[in-house]
N, C-alpha and C positions, 0 to 999 in steps of 0.2 A: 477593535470591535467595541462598540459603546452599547449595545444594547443585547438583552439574553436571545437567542433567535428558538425558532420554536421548529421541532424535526417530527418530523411525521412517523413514527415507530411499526407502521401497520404491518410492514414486511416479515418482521420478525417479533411480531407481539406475542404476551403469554397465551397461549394455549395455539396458536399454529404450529404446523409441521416446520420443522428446520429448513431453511431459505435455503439453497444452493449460494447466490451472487447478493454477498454483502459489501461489493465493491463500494458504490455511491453512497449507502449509508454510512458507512464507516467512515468514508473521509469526512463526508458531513457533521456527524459528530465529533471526530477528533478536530474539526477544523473549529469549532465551538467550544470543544474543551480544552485547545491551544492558544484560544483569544482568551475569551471572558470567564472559561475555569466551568461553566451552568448552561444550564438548555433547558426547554420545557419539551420534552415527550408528550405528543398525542398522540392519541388510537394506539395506548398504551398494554392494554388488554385485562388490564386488572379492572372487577366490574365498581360504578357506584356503589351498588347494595353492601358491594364486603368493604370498601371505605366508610361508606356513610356507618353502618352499622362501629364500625368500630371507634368514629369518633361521637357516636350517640355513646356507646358504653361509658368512655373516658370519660362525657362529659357529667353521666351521673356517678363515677367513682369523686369526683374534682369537687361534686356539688356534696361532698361528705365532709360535714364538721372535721376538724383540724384533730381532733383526739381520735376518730376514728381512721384516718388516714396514718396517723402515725404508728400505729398497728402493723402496717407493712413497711416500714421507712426503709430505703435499702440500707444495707448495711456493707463495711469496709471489705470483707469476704466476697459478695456476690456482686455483680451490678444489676441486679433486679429490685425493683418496688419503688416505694415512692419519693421522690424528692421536692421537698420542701423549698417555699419561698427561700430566696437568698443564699442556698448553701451553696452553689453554685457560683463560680466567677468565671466566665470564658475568657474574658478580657482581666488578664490578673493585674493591671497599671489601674480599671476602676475600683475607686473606694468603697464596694459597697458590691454584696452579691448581688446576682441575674433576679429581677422579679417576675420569678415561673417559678411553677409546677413542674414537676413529671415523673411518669409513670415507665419504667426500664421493662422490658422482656428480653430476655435469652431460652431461647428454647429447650436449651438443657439442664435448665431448672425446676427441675419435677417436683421436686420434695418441697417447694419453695412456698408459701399462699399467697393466695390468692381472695380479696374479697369479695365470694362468690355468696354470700350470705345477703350482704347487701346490693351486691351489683351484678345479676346470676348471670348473664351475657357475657360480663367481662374479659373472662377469659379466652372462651372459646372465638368472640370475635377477634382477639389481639392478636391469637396463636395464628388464625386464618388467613389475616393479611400480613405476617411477618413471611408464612408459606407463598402468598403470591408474590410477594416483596425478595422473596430468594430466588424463585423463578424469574422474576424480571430481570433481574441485579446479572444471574449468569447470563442472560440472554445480550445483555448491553456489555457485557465483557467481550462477548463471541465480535461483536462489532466492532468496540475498541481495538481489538485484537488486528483485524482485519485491516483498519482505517492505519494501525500503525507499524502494517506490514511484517506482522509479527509470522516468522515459519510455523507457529502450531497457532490455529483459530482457536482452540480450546486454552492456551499457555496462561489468560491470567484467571478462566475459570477455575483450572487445575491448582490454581492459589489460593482456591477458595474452596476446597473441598467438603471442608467439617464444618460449614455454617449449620446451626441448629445443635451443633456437642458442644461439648467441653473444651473441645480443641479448637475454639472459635469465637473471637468476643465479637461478632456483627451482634447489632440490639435496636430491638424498634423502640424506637421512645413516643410516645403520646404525651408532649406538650401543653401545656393548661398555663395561659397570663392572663391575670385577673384582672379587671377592671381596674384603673389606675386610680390613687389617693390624691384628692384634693393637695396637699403637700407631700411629695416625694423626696427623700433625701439625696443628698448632692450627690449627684455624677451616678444616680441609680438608673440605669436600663433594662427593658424587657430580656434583653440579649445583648452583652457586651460582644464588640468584634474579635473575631475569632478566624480561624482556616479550621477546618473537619479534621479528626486525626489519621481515619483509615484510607481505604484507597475508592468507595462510591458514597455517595451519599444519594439517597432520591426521598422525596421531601413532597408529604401533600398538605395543601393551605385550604384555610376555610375561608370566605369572601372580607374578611374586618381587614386582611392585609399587615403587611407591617413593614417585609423582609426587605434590605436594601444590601445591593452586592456591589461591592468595590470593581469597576471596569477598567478597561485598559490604561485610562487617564486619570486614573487615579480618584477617583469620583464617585459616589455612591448614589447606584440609580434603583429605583424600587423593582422588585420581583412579583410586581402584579400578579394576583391570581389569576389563572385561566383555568374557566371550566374545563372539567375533563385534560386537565394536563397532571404530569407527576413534575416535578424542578428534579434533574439530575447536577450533582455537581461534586467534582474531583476534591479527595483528600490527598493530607500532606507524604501518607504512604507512599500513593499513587504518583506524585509529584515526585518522590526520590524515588521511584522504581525507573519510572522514565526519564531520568536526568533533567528536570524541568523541561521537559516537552507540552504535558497538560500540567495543568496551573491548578492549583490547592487556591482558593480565592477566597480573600478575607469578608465578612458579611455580616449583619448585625438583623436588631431589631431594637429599634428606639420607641421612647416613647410618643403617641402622635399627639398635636398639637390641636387637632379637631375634636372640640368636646363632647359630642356625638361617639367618635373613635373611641376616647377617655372612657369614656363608661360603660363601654364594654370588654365583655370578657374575651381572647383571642384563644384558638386552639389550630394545632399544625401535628402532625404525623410524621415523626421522622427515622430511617433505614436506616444507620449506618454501617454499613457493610466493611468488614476488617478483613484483611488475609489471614492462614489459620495461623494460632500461635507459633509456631517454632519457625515458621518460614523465612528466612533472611531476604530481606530487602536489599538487591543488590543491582545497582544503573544496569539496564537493558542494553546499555549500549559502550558495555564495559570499561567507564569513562571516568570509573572512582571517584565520582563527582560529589556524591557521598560515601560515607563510611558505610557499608554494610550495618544492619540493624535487624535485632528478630522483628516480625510483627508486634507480640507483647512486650517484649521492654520499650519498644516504642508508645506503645496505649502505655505503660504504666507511668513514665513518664509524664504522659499530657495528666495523664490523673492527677499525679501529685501536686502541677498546678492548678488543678480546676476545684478541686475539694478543700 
């Protein structure tokens, strides 16, 4: 499979009654996340107005002077608030951290701030769409499940129980890359290449583009934005729950070469859905192909290279 294919979601979109017959879908999609690891989902059910709004909030939190953003920086404790240019390295072999922004949610961060002073929407849109982004997320498991003839259609929902607590690190992130610098330091990208750590990622782009996903031939082909699509694609969880059955797929974001592109600023919304902490990760197909792992020591691990 050389290219992302694009699956029609209507049957079992957010806010429909439960499908009876997720035969055809399911294989559709596991046949898409057995090739190229990504898919774009339409007539997804999650509406414009709660996307768009939430990436109008980020973008006036993003356009906040550098002192006031640091106000909320996340800190080693939580994964919420904001991160700063460069702290980041997905790709820990590049010299030189990710040049983004971003902004973490976890829903079970109450006590946490928020700059609601400055950006009074902000929250309340983020919290909105991380809620239809968890509705979606179970909804695309019910499928997977289905397409890969799993005995319980619910089995890898039920691994996802505590999204939105404590016992649950899924986190919407809001993305901000700024305009790129007439000289950029060696071997610095928007996004070094990387595989996701948990087990979905769904992923929405603004039209500037960027995203390039490594395909079956080992080649990186772009992830064109499509109106009204959400980009689903497999983490490396998910990849050792199913013995590499679906593919954790490596994917970046460089910088473009069109000066036009260059000078502007890019923004993307991204899900990452984790199984809940204590849950061991073990081959579906009893094959000890990896070593059993909880969900959290697995995330803490990618941490300690990413930070």
């Amino acid at each position: 499979m050389t290219t992302i294919p694009i699956i029609d979601f209507q049957l079992h979109a957010v806010g429909k009654e439960g499908c009876v017959d997720l035969d055809n879908l399911g294989s559709e999609m596991c046949q898409a996340l057995e090739g190229i690891g990504f898919c774009y989902l339409q007539n997804h059910g999650i509406s414009e107005e709660i996307i768009n709004e939430a990436f109008s909030s980020s973008k006036d939190f993003f356009s906040q002077p550098v002192n006031e953003k640091e106000k909320f920086a996340r800190s080693h404790n939580y994964n919420f608030g904001w991160v700063g240019l460069e702290v980041e390295k997905l790709n820990p072999e590049r010299p030189v951290g990710d040049y983004k922004e971003a902004w973490n949610v976890t829903l079970e961060d109450h006590l946490l701030e928020w700059p609601s002073e400055k950006v009074p929407n902000f929250k309340a849109s983020m919290q909105k769409l991380y809620e239809m982004c968890t509705d979606l997320s179970k909804r695309i498991f019910d499928v997977i499940s289905v397409g890969l003839k799993l005995d319980e259609q619910k089995f890898l929902q039920n691994g996802h129980k505590n999204i939105g607590s404590a016992e649950n690190k899924t986190t919407l992130r809001s993305l901000f890359y700024p305009a790129l610098q007439e000289v950029m330091k060696d071997g610095q990208v928007r996004c070094g290449e990387h595989s996701d750590y948990g087990s979905l990622t769904l992923l929405f782009q603004d039209q500037i583009g960027g995203l390039e996903v490594m395909n079956c031939e080992d080649q990186y082909v772009p992830a064109t934005p499509i109106p009204g699509t959400v980009v689903v694609n497999v983490g490396d969880l998910m990849q050792r729950w199913t013995a590499d059955k679906l593919k954790a797929t490596k994917h970046r974001v460089l910088n473009p070469s069109n000066e036009q592109q260059r000078s502007q600023n890019r923004q993307s919304m991204a899900f990452f859905v984790h199984p809940d902490d204590k849950l061991m990760i073990e081959c579906l197909d009893k094959s000890n192909k990896y070593e059993p792992i909880s969900s959290i020591d697995y995330l803490n691990s990618r941490f300690k290279e990413t930070y």
